[in-house]
CHARMM internal coordinates of N, CA and C (Angstrom, degrees):
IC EDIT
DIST 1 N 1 CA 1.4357
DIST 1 CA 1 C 1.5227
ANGL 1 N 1 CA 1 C 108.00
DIST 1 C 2 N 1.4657
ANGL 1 CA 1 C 2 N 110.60
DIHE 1 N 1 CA 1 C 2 N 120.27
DIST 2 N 2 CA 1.5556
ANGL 1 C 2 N 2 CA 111.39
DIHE 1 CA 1 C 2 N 2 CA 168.81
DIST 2 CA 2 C 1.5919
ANGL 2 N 2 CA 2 C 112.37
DIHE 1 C 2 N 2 CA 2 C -35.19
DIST 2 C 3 N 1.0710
ANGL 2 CA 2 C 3 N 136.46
DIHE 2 N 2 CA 2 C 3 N 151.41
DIST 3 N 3 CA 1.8597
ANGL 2 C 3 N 3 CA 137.74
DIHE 2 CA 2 C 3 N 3 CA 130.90
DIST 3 CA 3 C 1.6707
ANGL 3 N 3 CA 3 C 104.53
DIHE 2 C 3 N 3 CA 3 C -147.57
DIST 3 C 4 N 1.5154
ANGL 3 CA 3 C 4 N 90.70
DIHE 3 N 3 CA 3 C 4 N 161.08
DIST 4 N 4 CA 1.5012
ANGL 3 C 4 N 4 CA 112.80
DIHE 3 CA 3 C 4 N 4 CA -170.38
DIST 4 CA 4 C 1.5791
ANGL 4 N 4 CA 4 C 88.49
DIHE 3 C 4 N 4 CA 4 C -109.91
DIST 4 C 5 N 1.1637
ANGL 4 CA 4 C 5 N 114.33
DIHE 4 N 4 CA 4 C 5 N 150.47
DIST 5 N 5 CA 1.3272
ANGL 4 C 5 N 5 CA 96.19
DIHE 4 CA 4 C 5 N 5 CA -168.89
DIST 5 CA 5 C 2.0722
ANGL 5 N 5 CA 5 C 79.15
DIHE 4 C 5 N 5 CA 5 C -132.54
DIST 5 C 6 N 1.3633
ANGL 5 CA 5 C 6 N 144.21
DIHE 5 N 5 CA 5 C 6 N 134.45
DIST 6 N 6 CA 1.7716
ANGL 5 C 6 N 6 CA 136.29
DIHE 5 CA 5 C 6 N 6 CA -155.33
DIST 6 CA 6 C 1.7419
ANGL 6 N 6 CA 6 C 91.46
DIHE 5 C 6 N 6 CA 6 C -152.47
DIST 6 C 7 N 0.7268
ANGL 6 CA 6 C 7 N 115.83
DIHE 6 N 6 CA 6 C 7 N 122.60
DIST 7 N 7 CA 1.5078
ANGL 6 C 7 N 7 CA 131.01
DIHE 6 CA 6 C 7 N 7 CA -161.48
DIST 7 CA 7 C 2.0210
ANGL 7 N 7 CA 7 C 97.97
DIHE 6 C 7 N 7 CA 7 C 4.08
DIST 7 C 8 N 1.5498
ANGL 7 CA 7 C 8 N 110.01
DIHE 7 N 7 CA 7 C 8 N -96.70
DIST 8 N 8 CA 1.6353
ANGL 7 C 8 N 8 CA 108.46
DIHE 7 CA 7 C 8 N 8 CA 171.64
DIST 8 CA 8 C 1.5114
ANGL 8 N 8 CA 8 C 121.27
DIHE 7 C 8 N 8 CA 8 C -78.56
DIST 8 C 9 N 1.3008
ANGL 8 CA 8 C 9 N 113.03
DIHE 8 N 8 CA 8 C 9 N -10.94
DIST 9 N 9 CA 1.0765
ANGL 8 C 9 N 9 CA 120.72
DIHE 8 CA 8 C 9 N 9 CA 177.58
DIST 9 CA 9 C 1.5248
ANGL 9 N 9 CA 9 C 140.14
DIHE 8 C 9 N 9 CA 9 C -62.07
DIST 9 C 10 N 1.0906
ANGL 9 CA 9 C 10 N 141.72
DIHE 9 N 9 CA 9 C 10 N 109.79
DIST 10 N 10 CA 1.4418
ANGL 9 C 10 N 10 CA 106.50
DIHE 9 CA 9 C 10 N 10 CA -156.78
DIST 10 CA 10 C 2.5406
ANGL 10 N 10 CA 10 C 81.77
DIHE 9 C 10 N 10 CA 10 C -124.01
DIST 10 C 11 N 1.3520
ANGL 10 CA 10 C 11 N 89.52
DIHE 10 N 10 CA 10 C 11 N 151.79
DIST 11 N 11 CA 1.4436
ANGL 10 C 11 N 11 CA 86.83
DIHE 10 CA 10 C 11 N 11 CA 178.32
DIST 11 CA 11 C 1.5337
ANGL 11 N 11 CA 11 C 103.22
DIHE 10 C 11 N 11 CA 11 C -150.34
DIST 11 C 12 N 1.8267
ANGL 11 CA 11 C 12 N 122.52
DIHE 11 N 11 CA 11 C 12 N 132.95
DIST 12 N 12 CA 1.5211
ANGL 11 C 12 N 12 CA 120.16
DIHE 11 CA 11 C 12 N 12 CA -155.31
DIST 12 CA 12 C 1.3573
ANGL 12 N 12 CA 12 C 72.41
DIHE 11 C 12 N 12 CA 12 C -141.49
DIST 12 C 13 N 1.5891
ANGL 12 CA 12 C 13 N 104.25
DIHE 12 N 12 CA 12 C 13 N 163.74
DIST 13 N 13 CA 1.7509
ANGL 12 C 13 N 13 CA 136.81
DIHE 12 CA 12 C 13 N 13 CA 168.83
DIST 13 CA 13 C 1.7828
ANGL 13 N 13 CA 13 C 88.10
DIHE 12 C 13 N 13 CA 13 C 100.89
DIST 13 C 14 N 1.1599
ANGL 13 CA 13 C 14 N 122.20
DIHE 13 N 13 CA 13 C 14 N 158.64
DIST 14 N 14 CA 1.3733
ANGL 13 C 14 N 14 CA 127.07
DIHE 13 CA 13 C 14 N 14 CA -176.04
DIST 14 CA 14 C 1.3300
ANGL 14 N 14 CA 14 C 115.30
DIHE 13 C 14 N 14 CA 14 C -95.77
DIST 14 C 15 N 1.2630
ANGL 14 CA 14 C 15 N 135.81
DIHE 14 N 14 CA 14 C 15 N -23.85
DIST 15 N 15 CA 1.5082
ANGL 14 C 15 N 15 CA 144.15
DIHE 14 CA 14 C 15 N 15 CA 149.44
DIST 15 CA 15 C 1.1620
ANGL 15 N 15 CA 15 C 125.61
DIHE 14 C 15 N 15 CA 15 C -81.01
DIST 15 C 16 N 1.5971
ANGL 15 CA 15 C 16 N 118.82
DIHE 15 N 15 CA 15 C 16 N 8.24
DIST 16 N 16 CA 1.8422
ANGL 15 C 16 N 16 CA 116.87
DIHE 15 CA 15 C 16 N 16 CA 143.78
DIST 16 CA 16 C 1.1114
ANGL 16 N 16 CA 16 C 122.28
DIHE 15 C 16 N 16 CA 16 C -102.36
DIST 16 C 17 N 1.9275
ANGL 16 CA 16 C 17 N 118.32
DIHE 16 N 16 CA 16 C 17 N -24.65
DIST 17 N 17 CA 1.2714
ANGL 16 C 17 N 17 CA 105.82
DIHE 16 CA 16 C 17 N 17 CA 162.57
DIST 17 CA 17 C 1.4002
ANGL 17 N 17 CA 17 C 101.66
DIHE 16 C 17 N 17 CA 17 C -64.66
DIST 17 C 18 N 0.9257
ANGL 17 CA 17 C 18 N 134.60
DIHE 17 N 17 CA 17 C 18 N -57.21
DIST 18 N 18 CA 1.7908
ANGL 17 C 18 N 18 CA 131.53
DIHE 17 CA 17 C 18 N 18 CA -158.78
DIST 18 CA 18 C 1.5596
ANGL 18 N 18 CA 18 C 100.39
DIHE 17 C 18 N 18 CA 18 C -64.36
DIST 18 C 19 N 1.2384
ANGL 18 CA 18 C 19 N 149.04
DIHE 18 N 18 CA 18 C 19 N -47.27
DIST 19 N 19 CA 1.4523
ANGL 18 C 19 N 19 CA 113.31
DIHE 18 CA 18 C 19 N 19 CA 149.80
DIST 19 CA 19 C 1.2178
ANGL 19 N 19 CA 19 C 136.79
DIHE 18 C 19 N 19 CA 19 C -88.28
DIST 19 C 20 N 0.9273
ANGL 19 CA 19 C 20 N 125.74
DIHE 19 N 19 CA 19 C 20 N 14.98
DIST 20 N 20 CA 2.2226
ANGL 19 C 20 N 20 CA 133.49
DIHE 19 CA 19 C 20 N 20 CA 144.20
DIST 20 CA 20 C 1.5429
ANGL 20 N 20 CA 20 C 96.03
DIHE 19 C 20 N 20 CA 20 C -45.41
DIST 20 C 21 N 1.5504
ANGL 20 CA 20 C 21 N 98.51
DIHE 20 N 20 CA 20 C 21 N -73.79
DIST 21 N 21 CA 2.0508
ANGL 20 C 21 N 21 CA 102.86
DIHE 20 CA 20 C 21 N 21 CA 179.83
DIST 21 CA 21 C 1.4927
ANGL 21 N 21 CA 21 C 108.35
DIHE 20 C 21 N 21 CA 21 C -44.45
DIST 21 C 22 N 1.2521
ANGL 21 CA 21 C 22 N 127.77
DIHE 21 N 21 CA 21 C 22 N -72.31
DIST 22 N 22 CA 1.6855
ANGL 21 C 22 N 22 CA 121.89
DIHE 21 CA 21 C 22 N 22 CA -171.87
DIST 22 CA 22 C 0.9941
ANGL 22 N 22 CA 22 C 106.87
DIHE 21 C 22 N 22 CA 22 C -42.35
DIST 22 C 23 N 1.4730
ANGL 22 CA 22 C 23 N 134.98
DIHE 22 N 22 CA 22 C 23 N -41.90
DIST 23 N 23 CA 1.4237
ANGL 22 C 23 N 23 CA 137.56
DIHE 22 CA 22 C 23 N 23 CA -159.62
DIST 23 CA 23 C 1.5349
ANGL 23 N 23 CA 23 C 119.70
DIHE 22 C 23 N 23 CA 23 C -84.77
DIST 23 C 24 N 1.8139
ANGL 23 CA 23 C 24 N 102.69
DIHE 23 N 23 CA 23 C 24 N -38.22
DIST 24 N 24 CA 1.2225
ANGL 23 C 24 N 24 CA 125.31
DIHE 23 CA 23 C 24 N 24 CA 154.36
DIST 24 CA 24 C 1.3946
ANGL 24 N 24 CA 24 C 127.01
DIHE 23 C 24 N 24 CA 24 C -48.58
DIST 24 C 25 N 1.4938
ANGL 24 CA 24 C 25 N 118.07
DIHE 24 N 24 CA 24 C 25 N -47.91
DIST 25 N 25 CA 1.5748
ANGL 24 C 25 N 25 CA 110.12
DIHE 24 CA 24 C 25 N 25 CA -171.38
DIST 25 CA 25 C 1.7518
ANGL 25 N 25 CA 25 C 99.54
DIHE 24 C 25 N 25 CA 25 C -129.85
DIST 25 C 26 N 1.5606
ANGL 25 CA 25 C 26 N 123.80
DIHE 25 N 25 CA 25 C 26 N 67.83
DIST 26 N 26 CA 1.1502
ANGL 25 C 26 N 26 CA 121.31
DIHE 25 CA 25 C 26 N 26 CA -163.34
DIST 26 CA 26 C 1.7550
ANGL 26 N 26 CA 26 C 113.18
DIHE 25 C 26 N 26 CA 26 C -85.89
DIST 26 C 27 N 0.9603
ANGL 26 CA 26 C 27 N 94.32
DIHE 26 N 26 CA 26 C 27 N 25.07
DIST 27 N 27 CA 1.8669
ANGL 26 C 27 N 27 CA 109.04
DIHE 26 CA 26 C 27 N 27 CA 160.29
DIST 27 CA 27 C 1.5812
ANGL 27 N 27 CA 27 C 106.82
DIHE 26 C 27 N 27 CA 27 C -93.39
DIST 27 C 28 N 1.3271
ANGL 27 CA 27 C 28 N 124.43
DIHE 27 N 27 CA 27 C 28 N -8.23
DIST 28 N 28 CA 1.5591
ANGL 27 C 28 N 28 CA 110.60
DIHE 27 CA 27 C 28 N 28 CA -155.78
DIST 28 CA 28 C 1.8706
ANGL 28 N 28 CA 28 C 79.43
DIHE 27 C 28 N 28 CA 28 C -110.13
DIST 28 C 29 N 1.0131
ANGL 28 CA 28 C 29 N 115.63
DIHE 28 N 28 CA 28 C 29 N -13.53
DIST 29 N 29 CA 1.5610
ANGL 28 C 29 N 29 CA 117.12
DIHE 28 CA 28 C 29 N 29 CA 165.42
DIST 29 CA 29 C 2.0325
ANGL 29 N 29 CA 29 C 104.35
DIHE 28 C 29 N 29 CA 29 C 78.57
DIST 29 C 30 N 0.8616
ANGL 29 CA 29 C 30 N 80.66
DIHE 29 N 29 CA 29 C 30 N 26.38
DIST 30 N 30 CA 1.9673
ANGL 29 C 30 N 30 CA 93.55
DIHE 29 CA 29 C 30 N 30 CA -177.65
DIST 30 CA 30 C 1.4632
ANGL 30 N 30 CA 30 C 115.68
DIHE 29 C 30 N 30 CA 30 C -51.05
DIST 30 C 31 N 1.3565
ANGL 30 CA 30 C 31 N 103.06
DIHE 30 N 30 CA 30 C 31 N -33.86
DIST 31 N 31 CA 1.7455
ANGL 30 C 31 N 31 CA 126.76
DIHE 30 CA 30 C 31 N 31 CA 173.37
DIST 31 CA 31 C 1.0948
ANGL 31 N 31 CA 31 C 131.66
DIHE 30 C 31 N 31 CA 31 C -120.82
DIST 31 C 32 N 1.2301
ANGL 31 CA 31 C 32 N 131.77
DIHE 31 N 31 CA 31 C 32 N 139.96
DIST 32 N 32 CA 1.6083
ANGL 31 C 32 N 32 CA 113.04
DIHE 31 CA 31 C 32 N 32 CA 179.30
DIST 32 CA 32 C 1.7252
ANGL 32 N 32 CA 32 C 107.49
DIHE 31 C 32 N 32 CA 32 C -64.73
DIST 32 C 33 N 1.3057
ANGL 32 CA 32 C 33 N 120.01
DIHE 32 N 32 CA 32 C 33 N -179.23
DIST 33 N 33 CA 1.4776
ANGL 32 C 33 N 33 CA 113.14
DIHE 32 CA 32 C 33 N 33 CA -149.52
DIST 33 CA 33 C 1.7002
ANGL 33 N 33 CA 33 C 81.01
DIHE 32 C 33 N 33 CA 33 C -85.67
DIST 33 C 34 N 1.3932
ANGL 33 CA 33 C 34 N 118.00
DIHE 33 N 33 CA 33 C 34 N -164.04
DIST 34 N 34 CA 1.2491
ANGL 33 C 34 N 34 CA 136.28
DIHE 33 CA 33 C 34 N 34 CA -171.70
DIST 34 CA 34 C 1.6360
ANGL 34 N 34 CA 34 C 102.71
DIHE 33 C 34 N 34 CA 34 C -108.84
DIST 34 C 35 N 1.3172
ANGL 34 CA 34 C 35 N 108.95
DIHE 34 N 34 CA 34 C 35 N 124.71
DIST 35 N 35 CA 1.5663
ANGL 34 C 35 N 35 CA 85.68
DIHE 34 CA 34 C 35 N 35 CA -166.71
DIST 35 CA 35 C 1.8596
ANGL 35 N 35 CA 35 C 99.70
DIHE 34 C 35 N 35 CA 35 C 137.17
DIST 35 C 36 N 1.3332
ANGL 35 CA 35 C 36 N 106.47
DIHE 35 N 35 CA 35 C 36 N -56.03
DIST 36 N 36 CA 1.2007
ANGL 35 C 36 N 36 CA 126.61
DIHE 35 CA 35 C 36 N 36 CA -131.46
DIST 36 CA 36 C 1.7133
ANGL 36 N 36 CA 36 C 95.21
DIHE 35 C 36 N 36 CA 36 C -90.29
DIST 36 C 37 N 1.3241
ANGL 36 CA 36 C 37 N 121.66
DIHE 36 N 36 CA 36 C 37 N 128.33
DIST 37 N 37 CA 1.7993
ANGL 36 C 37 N 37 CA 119.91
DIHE 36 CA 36 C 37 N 37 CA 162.34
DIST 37 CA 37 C 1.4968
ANGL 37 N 37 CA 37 C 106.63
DIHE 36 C 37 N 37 CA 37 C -46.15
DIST 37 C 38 N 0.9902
ANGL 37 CA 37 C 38 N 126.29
DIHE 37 N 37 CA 37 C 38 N -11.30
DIST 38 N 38 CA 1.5112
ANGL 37 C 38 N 38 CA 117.19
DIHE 37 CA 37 C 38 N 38 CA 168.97
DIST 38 CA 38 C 0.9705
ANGL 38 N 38 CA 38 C 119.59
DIHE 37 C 38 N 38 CA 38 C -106.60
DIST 38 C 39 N 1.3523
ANGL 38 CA 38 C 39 N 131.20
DIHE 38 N 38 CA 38 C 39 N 9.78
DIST 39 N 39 CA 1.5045
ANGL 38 C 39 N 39 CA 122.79
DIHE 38 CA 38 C 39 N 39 CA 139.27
DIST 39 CA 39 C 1.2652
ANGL 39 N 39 CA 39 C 147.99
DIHE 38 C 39 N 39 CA 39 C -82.35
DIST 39 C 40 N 1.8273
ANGL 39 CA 39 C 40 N 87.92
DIHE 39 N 39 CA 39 C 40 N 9.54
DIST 40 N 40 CA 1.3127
ANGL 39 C 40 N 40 CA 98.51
DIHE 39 CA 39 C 40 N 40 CA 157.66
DIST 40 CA 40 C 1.4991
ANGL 40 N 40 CA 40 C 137.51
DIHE 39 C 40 N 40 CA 40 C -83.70
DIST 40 C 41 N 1.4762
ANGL 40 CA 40 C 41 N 106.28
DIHE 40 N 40 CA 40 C 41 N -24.47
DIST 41 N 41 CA 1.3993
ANGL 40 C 41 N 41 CA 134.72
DIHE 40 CA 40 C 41 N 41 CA 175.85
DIST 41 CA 41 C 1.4003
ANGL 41 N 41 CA 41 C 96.93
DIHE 40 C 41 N 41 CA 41 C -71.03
DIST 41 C 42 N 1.5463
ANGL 41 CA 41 C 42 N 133.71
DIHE 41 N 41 CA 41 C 42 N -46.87
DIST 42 N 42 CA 1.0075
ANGL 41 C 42 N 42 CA 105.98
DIHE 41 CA 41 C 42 N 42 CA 163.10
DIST 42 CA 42 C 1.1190
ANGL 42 N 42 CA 42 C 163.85
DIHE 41 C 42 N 42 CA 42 C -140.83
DIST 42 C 43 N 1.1950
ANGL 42 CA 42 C 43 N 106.94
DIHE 42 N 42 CA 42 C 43 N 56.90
DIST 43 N 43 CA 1.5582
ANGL 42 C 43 N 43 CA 150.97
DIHE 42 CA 42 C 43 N 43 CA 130.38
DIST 43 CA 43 C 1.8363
ANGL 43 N 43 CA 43 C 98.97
DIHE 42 C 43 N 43 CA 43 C -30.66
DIST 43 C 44 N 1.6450
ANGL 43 CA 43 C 44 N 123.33
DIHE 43 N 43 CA 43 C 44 N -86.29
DIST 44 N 44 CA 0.5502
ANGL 43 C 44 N 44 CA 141.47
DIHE 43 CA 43 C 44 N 44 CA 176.05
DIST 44 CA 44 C 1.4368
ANGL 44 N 44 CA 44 C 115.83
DIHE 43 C 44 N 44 CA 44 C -42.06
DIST 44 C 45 N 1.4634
ANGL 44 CA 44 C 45 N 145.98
DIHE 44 N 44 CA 44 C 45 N -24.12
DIST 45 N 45 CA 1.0530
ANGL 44 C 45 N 45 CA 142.13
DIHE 44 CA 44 C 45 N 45 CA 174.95
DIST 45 CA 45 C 1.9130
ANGL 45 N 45 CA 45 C 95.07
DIHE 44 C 45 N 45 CA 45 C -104.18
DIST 45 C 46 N 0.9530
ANGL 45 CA 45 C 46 N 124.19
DIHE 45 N 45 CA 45 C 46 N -22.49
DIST 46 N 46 CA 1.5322
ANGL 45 C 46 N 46 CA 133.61
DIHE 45 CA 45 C 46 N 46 CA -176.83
DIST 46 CA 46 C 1.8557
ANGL 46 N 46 CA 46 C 99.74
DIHE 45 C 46 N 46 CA 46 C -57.01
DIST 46 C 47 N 1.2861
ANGL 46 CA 46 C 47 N 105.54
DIHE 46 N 46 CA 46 C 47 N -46.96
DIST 47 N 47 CA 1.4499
ANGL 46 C 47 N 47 CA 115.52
DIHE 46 CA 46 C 47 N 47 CA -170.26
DIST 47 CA 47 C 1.3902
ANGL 47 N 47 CA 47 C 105.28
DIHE 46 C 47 N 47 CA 47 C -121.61
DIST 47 C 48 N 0.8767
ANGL 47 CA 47 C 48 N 100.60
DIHE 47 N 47 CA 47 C 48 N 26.57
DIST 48 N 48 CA 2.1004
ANGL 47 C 48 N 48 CA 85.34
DIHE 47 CA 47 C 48 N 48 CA 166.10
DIST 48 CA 48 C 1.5030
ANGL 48 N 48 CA 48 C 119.96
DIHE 47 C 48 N 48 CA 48 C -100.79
DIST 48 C 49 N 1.4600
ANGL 48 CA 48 C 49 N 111.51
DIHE 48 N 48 CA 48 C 49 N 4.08
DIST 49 N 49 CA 1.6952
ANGL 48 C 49 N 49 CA 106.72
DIHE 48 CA 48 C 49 N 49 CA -174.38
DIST 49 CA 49 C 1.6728
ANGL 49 N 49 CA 49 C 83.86
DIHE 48 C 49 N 49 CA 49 C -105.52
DIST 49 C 50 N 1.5835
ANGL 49 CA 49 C 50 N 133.64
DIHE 49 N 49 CA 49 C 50 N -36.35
DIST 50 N 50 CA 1.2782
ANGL 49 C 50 N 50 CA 114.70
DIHE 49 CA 49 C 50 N 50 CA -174.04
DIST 50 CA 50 C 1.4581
ANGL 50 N 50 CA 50 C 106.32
DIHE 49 C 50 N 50 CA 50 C -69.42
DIST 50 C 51 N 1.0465
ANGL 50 CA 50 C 51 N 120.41
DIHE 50 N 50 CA 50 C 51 N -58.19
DIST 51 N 51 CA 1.6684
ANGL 50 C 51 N 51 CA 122.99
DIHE 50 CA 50 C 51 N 51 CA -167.77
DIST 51 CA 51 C 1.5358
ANGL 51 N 51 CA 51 C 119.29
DIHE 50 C 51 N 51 CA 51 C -83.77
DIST 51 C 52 N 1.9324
ANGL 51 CA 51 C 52 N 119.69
DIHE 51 N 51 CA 51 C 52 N 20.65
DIST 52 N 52 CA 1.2666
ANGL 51 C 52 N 52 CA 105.82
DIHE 51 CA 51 C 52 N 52 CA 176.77
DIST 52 CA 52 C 1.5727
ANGL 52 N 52 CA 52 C 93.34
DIHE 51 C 52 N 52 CA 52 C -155.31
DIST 52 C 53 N 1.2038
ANGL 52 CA 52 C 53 N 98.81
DIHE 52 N 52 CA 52 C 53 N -42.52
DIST 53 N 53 CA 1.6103
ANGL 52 C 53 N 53 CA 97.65
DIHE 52 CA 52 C 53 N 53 CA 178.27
DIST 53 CA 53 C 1.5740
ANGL 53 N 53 CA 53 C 126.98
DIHE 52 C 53 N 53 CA 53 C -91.69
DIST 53 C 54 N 1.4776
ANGL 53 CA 53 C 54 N 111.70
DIHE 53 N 53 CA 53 C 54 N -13.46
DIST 54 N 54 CA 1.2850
ANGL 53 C 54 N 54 CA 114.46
DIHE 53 CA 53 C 54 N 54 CA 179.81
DIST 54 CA 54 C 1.6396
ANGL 54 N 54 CA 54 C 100.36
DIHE 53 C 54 N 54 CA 54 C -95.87
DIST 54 C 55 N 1.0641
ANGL 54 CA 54 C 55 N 125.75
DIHE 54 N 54 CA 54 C 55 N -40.47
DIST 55 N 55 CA 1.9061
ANGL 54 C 55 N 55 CA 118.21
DIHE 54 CA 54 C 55 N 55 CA 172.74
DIST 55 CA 55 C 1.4914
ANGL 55 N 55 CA 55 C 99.47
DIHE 54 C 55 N 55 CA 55 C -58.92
DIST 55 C 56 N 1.2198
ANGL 55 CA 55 C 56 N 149.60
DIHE 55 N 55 CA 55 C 56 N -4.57
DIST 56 N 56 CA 1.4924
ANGL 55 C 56 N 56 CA 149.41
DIHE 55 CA 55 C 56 N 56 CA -143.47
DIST 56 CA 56 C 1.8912
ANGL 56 N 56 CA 56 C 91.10
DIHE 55 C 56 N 56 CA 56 C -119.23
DIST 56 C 57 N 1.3657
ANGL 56 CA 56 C 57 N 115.77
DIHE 56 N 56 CA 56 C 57 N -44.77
DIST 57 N 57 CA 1.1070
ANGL 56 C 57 N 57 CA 127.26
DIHE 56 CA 56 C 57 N 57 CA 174.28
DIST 57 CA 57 C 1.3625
ANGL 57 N 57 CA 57 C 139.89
DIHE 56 C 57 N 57 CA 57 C -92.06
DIST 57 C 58 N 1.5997
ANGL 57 CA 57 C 58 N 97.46
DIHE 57 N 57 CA 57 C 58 N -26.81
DIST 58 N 58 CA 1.6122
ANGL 57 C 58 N 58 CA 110.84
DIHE 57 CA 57 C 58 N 58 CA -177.34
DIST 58 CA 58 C 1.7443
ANGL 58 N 58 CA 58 C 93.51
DIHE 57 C 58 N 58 CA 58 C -62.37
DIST 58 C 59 N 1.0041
ANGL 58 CA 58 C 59 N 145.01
DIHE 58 N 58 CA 58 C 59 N -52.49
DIST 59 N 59 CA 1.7330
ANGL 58 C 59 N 59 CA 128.63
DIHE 58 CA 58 C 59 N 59 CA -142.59
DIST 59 CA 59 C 1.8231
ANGL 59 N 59 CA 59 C 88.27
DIHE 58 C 59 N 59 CA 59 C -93.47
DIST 59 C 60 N 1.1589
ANGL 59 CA 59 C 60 N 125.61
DIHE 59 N 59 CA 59 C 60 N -27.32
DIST 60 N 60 CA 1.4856
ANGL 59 C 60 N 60 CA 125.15
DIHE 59 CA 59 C 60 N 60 CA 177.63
DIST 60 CA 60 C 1.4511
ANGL 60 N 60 CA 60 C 96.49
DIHE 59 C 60 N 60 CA 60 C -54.55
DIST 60 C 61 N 1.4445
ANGL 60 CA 60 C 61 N 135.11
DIHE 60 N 60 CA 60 C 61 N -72.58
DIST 61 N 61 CA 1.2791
ANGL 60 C 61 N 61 CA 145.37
DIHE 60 CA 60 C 61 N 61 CA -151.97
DIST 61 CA 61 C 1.4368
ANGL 61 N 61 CA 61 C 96.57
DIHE 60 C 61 N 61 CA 61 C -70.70
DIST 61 C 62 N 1.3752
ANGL 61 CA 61 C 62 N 124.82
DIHE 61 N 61 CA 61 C 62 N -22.59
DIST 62 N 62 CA 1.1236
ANGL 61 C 62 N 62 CA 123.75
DIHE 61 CA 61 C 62 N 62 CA 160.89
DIST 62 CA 62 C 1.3325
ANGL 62 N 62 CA 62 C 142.92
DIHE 61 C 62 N 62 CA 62 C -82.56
DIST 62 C 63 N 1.1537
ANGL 62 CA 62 C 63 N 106.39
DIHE 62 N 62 CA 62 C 63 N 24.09
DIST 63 N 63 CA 1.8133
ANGL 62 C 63 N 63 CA 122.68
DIHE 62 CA 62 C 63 N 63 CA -153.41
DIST 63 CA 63 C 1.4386
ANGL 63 N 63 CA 63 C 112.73
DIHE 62 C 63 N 63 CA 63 C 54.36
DIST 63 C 64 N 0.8956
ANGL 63 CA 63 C 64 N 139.83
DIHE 63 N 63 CA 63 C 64 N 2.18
DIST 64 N 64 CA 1.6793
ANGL 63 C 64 N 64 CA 129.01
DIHE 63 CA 63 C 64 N 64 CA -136.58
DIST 64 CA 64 C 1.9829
ANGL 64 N 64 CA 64 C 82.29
DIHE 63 C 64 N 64 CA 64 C -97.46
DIST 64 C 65 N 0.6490
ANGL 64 CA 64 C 65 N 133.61
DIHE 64 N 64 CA 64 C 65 N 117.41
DIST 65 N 65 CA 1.7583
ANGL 64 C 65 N 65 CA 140.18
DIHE 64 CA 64 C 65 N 65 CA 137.80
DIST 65 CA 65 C 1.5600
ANGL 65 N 65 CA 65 C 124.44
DIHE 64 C 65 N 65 CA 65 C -71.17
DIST 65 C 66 N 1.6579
ANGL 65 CA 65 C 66 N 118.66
DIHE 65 N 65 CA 65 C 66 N 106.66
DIST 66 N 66 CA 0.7891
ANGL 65 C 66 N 66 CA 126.35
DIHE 65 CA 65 C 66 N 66 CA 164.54
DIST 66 CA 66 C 1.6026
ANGL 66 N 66 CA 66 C 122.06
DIHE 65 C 66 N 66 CA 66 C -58.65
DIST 66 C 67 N 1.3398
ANGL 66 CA 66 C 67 N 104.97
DIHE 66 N 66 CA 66 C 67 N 125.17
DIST 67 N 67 CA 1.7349
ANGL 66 C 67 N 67 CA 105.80
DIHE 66 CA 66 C 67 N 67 CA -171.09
DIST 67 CA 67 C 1.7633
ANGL 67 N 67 CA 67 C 113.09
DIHE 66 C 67 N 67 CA 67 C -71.86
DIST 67 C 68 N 1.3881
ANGL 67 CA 67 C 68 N 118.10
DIHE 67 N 67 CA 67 C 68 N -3.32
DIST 68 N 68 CA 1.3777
ANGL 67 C 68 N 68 CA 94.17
DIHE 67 CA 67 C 68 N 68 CA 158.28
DIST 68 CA 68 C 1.6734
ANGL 68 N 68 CA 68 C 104.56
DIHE 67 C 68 N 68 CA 68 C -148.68
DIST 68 C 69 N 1.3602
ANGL 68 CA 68 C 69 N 113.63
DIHE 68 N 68 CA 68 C 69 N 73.24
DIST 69 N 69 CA 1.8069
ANGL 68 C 69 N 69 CA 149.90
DIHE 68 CA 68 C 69 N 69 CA 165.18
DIST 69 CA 69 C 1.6616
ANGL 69 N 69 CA 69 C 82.95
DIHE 68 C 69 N 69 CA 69 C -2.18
DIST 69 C 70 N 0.9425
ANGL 69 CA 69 C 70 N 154.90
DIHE 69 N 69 CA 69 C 70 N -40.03
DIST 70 N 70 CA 1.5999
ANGL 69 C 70 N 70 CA 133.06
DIHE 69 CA 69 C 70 N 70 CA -145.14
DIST 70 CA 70 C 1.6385
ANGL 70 N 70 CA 70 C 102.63
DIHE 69 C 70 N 70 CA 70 C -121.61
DIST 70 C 71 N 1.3148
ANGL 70 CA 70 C 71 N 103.63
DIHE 70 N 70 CA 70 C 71 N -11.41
DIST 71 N 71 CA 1.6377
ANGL 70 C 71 N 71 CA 98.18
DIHE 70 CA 70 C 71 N 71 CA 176.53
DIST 71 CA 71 C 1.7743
ANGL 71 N 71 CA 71 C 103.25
DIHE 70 C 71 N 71 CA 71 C -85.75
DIST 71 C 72 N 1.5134
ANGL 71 CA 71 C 72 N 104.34
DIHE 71 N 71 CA 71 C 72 N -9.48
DIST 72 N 72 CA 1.8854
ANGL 71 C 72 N 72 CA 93.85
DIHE 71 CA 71 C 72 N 72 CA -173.77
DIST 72 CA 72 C 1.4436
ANGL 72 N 72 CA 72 C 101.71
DIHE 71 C 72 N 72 CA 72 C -93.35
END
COOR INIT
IC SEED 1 N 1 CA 1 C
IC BUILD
């Protein structure tokens, strides 16, 4: 499991460290600002491999076969 480990801070999953950092050092421009219609896009691209593409893959890599492949 990823973690960032920031003096007491500790931050795990790969799209909270990666916006902790944008949010953290917002001169390095990592994110669009807060505020911004484009932080919705990415938000939305921030979390779409944990919450759509990684459940899509985790039970494959695991042998596991879903018994009806087209409903996942």
């Amino acid at each position: 499991m990823p973690a960032l480990v920031d003096g007491g801070v500790v931050v795990t999953e790969v799209a909270a460290i990666c916006a902790y950092l944008a949010d953290k050092f917002p001169e390095k421009r990592l994110a669009p600002e807060i505020g911004s219609a484009d932080r919705a896009t990415y938000y939305r691209y921030l979390f779409l491999a944990g919450n759509t593409i990684e459940p899509a893959f985790s039970p494959m890599a695991a042998g596991i076969e879903h018994p009806e492949s087209r409903s996942v």
